[in-house]
N, C-alpha and C positions, 0 to 999 in steps of 0.2 A: 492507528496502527495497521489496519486492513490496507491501507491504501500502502503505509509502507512495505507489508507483504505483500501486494501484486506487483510492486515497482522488483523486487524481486525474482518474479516470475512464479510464486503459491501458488496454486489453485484451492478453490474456495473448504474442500474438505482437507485441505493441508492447514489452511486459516485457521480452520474452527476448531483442526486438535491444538495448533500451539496457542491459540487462545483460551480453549477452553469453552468455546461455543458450538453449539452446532453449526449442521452444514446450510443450514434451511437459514439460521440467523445470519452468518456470513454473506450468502446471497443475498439477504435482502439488504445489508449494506451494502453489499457491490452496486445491488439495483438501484438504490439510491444517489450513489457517487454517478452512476451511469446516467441515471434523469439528472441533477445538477450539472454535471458538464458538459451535458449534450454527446455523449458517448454510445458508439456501437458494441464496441467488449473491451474487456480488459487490457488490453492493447492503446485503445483511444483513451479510455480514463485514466492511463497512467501516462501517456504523453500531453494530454490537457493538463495534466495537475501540473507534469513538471512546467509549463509553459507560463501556468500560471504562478509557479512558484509555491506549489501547495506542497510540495517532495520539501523543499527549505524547512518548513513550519516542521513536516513528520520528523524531518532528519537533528533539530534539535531536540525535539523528546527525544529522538533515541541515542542520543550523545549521552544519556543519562542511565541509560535503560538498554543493556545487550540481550533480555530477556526478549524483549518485544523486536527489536530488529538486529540479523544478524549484523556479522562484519560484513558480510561480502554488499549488502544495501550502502553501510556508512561508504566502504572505498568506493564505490559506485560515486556515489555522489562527490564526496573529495575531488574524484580525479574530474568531473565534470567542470566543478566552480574554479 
């Protein structure tokens, strides 16, 4: 779900109110998404994800689920594939 809100454009204290996490938890998912894909900011881990086709995987949970990502993510992706 983080990853689908950065692909959004969040930032990590907007994350953590509509999750419901802190700001300090949030980051340290980002910082983790950042060490797995070899990422310098948010910018690079959400263009690696998509490349790797990891936006696909987010963007089916949220086909399910408008709570965790908005619309403006879904038509994002739609108009892409």
């Amino acid at each position: 779900m983080i990853l689908g809100l950065l692909a959004e454009g969040y930032d990590n204290k907007k994350i953590g109110s509509l999750l419901f996490l802190s700001e300090h938890t949030v980051r340290d998912y980002v910082s983790s998404l950042m060490t797995k894909l070899k990422a310098k900011n948010h910018t690079q881990v959400v263009a690696s994800a998509f490349r790797l086709g990891l936006l696909n995987e987010v963007f089916k949970i949220c086909e399910k689920s408008e709570f965790f990502c908005g619309r403006k993510f879904k038509e994002m992706l739609l108009n892409v594939q």
